[in-house]
Biopython code that builds the backbone (N, CA, C, O; Angstrom):
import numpy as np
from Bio.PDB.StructureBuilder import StructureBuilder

atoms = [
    (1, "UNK", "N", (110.393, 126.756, 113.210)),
    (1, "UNK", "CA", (110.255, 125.335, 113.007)),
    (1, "UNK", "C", (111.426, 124.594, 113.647)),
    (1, "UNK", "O", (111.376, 123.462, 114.129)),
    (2, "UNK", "N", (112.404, 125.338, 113.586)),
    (2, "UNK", "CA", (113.892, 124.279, 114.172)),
    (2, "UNK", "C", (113.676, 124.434, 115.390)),
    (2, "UNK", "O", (114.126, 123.490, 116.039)),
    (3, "UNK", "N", (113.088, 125.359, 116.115)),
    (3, "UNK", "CA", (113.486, 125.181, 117.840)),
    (3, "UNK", "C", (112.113, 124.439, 118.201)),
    (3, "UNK", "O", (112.352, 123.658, 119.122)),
    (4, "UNK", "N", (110.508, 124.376, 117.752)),
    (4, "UNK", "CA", (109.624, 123.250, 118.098)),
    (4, "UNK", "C", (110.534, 122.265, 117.962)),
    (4, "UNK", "O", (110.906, 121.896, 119.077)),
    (5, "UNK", "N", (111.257, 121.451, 116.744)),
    (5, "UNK", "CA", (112.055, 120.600, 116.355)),
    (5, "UNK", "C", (112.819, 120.315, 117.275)),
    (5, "UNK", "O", (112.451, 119.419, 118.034)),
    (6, "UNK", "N", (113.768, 120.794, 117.448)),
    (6, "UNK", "CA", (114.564, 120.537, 119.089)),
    (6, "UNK", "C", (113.852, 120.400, 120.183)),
    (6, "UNK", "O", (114.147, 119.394, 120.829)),
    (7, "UNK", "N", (112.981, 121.086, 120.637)),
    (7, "UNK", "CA", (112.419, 120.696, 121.666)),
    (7, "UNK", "C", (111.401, 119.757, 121.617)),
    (7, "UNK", "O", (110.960, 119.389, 122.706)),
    (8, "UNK", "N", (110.902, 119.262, 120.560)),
    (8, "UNK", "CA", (109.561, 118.162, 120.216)),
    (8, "UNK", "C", (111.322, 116.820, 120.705)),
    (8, "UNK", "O", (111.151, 116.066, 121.663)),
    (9, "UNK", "N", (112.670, 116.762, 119.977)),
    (9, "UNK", "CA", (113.171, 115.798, 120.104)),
    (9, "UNK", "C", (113.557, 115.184, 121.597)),
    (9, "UNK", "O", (113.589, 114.058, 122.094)),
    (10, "UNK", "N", (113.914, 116.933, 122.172)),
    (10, "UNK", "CA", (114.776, 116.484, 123.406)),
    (10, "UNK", "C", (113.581, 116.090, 124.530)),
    (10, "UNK", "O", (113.775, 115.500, 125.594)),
    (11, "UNK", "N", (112.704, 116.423, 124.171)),
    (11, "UNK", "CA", (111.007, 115.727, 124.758)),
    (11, "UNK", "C", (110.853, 114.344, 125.191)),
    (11, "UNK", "O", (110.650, 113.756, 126.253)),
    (12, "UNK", "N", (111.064, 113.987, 123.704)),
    (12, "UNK", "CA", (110.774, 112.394, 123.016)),
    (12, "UNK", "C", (112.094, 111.770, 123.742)),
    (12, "UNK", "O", (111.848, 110.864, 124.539)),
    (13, "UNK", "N", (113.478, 112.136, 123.571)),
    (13, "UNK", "CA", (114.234, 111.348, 124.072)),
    (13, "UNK", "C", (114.650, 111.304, 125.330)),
    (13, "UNK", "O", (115.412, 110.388, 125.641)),
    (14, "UNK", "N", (114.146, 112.516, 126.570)),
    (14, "UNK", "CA", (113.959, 112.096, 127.724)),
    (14, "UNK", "C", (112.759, 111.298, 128.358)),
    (14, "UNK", "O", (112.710, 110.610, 129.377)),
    (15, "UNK", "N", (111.761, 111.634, 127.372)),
    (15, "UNK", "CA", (110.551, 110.797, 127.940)),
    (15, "UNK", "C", (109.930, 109.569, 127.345)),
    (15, "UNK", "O", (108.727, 109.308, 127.367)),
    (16, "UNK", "N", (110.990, 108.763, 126.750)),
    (16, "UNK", "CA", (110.377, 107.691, 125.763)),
    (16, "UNK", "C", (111.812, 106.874, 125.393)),
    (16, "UNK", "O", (112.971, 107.015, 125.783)),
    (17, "UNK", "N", (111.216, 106.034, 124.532)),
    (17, "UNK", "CA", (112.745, 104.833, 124.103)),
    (17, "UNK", "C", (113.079, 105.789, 122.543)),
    (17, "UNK", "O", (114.116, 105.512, 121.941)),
    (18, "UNK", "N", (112.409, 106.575, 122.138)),
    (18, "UNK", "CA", (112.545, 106.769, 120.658)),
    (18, "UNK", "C", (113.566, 107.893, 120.560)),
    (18, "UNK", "O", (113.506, 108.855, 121.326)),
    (19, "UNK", "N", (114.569, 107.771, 119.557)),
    (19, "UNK", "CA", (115.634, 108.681, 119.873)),
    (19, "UNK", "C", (115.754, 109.723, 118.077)),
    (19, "UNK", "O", (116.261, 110.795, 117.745)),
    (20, "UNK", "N", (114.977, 108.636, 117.369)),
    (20, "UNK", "CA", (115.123, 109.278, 115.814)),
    (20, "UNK", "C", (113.375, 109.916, 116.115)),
    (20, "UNK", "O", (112.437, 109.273, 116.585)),
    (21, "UNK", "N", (113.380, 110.847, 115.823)),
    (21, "UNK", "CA", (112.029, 111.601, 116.085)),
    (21, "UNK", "C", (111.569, 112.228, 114.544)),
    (21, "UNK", "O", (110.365, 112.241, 114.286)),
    (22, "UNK", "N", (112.525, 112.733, 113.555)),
    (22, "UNK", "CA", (112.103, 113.243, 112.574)),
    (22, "UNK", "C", (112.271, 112.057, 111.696)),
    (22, "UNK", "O", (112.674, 110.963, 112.092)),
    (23, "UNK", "N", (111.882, 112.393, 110.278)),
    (23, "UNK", "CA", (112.624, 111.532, 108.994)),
    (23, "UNK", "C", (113.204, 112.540, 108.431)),
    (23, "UNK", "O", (113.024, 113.756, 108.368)),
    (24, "UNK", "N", (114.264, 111.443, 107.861)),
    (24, "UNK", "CA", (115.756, 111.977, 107.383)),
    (24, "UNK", "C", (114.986, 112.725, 106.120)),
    (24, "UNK", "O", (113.858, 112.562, 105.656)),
    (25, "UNK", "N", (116.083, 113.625, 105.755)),
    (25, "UNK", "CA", (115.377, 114.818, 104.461)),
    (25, "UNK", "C", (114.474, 115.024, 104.271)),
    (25, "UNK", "O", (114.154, 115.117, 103.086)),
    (26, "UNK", "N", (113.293, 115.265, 105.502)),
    (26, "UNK", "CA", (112.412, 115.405, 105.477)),
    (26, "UNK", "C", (112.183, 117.342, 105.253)),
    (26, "UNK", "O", (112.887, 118.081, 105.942)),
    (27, "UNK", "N", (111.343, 117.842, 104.431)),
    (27, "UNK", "CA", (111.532, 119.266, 104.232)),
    (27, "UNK", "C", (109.935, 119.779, 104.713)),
    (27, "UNK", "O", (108.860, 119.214, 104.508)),
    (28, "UNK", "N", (110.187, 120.894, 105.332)),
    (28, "UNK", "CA", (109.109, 121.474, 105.539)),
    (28, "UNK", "C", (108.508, 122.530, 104.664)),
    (28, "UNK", "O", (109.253, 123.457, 104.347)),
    (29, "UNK", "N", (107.028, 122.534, 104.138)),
    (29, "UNK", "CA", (106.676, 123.460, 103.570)),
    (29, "UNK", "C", (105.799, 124.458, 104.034)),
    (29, "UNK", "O", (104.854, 123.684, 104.182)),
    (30, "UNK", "N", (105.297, 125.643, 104.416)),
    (30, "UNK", "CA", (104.450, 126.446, 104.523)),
    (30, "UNK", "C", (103.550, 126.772, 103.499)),
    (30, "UNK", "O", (103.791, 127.350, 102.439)),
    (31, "UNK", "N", (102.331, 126.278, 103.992)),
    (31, "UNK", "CA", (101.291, 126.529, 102.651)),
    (31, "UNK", "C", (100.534, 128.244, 102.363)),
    (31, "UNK", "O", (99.515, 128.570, 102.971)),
    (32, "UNK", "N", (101.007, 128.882, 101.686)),
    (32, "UNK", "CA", (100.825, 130.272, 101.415)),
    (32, "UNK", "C", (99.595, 130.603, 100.718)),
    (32, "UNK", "O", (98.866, 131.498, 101.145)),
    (33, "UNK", "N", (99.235, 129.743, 99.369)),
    (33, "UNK", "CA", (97.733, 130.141, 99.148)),
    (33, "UNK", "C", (97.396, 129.070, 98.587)),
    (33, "UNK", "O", (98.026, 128.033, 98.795)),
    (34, "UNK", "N", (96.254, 129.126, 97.707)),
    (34, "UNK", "CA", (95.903, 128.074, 97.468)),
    (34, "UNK", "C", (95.986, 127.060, 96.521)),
    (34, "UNK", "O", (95.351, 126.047, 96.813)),
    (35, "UNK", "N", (96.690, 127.047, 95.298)),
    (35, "UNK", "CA", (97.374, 126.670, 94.760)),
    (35, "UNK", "C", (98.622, 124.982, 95.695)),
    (35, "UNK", "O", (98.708, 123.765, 95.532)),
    (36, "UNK", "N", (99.164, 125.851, 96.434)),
    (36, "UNK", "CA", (100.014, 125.204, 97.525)),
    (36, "UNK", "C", (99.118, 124.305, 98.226)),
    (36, "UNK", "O", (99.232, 123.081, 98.156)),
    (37, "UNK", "N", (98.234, 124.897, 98.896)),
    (37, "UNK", "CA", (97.198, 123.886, 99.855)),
    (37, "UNK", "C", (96.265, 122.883, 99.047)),
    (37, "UNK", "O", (95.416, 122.259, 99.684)),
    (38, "UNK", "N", (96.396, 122.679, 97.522)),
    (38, "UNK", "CA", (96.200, 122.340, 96.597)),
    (38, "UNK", "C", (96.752, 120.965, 95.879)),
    (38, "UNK", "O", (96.106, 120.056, 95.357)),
    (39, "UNK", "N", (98.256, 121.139, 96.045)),
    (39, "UNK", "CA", (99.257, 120.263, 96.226)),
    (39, "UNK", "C", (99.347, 119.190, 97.087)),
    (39, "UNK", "O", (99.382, 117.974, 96.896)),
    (40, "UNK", "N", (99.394, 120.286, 98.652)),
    (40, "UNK", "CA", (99.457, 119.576, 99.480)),
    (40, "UNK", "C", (98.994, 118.653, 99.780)),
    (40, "UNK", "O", (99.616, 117.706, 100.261)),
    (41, "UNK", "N", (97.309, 118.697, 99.494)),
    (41, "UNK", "CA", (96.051, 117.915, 99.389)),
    (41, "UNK", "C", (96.629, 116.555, 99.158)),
    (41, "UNK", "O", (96.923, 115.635, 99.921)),
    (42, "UNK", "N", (96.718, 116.770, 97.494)),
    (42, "UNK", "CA", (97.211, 115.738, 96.212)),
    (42, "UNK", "C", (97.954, 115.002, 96.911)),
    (42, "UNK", "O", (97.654, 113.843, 97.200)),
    (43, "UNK", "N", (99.150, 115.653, 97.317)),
    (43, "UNK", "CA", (99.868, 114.601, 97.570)),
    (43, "UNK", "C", (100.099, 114.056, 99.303)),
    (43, "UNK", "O", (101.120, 113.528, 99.741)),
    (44, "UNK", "N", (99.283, 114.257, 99.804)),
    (44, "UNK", "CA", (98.492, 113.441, 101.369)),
    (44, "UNK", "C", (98.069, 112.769, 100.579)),
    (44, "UNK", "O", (98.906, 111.895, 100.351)),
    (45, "UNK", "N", (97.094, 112.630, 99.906)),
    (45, "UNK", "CA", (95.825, 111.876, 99.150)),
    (45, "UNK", "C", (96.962, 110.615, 98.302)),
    (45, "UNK", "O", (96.793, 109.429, 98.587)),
    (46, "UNK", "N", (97.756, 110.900, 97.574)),
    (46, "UNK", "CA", (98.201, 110.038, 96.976)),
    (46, "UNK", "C", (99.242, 109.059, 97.461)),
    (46, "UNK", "O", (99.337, 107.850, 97.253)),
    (47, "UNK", "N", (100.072, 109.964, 98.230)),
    (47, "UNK", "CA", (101.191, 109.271, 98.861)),
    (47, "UNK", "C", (101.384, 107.832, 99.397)),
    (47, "UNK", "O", (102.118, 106.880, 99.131)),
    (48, "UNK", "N", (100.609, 108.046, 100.080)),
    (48, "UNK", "CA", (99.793, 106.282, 100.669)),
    (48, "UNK", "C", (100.556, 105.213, 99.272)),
    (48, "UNK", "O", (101.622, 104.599, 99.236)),
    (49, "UNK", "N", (99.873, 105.310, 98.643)),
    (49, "UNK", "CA", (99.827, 104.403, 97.183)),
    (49, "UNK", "C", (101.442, 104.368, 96.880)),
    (49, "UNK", "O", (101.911, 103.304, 96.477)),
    (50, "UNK", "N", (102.290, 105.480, 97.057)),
    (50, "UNK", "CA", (103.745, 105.149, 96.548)),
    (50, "UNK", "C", (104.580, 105.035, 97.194)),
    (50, "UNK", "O", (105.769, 105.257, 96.969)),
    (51, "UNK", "N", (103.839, 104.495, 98.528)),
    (51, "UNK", "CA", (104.906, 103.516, 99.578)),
    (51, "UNK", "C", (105.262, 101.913, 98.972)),
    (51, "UNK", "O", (106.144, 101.102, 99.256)),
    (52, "UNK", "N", (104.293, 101.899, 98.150)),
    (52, "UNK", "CA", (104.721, 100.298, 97.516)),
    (52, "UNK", "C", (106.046, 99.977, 96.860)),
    (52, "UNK", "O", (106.498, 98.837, 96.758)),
    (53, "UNK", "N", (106.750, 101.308, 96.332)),
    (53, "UNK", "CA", (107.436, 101.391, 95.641)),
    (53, "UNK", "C", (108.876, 102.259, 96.117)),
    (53, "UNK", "O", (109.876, 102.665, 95.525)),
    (54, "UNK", "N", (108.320, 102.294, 97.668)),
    (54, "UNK", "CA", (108.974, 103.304, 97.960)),
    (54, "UNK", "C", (110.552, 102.277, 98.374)),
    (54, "UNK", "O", (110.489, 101.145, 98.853)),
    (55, "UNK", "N", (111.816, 102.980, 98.062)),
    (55, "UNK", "CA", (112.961, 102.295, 98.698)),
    (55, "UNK", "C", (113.199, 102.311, 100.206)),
    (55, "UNK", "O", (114.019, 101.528, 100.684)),
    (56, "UNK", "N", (112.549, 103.132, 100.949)),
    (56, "UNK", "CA", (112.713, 102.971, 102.622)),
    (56, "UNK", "C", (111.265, 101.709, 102.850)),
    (56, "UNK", "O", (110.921, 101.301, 103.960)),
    (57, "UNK", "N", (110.937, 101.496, 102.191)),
    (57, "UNK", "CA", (109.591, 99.915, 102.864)),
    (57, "UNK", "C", (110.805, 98.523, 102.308)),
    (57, "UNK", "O", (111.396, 97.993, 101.367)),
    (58, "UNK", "N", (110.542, 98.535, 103.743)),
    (58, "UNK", "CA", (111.552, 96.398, 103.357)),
    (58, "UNK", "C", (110.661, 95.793, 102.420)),
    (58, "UNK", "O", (111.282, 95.005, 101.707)),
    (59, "UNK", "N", (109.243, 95.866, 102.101)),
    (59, "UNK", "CA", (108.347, 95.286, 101.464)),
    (59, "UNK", "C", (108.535, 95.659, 100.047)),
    (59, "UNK", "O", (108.079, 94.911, 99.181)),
    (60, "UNK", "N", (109.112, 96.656, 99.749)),
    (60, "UNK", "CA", (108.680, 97.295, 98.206)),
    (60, "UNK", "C", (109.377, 96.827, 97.100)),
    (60, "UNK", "O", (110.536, 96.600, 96.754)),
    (61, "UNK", "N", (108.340, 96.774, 96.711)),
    (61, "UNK", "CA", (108.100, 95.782, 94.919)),
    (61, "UNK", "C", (109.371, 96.960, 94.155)),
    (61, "UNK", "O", (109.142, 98.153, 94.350)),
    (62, "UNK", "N", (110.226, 96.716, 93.599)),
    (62, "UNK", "CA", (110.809, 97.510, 92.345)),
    (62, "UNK", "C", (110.264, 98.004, 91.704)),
    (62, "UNK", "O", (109.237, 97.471, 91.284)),
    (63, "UNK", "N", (110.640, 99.299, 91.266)),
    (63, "UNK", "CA", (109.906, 99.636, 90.073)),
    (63, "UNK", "C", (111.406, 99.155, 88.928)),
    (63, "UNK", "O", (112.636, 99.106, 88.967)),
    (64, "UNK", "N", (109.917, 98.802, 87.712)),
    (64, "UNK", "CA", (111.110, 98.853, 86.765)),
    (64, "UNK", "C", (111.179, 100.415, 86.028)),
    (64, "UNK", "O", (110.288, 101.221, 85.756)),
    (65, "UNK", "N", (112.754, 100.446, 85.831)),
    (65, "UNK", "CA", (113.624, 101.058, 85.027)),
    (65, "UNK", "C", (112.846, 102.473, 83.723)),
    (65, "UNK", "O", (113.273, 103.627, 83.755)),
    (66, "UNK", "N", (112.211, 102.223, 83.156)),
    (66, "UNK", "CA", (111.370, 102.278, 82.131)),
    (66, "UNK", "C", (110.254, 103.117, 83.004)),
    (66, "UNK", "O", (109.989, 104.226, 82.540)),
    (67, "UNK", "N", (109.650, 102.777, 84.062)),
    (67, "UNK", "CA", (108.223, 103.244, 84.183)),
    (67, "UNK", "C", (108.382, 103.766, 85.668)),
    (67, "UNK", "O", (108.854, 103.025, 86.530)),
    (68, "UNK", "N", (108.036, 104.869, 85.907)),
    (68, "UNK", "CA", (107.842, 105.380, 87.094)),
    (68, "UNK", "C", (107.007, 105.125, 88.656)),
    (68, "UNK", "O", (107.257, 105.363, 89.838)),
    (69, "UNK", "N", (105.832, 104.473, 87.835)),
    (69, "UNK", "CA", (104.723, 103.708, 88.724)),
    (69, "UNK", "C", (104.766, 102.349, 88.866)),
    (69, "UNK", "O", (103.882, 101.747, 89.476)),
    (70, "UNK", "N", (105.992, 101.637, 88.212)),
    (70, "UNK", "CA", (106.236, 100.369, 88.862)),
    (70, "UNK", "C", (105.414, 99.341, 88.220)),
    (70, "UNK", "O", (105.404, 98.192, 88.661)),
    (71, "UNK", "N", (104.492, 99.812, 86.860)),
    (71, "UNK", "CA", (103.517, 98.691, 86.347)),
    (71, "UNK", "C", (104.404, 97.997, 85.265)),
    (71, "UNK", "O", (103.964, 97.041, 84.627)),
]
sb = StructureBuilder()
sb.init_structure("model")
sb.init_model(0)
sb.init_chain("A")
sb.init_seg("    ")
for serial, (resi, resn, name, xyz) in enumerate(atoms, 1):
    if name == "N":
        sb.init_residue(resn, " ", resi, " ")
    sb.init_atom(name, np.array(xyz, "f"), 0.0, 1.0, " ", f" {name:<3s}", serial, name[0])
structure = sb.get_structure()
């Protein structure tokens, strides 16, 4: 995964304006059975929805303190 990684970057930054290619702490997982590919699903499927709340969107609503989902 680290040397696609290096070479997907040094790609992008000779052949394009974009110089940040990954996201920061971004972790990679390998999905092993199904249980995992299970997860994975879930949270593709959900993720969308907790960008509202997310602290990297200039747009995002606070969550309050108290509640996790921001209602």
């Amino acid at each position: 995964m680290r040397g696609f990684k290096i070479g997907v970057t040094k790609w992008m930054r000779k052949n394009s304006n974009i110089c940040d290619v990954w996201q920061r702490n971004y972790f990679e997982h390998v999905i092993r059975n199904e249980q995992s590919l299970h997860h994975t699903r879930r949270y593709i499927a959900d993720n969308p929805a907790a960008w509202l709340h997310d602290p990297e969107n200039p747009r995002a609503i606070p969550q309050h303190p108290n509640n996790r989902r921001g209602e």
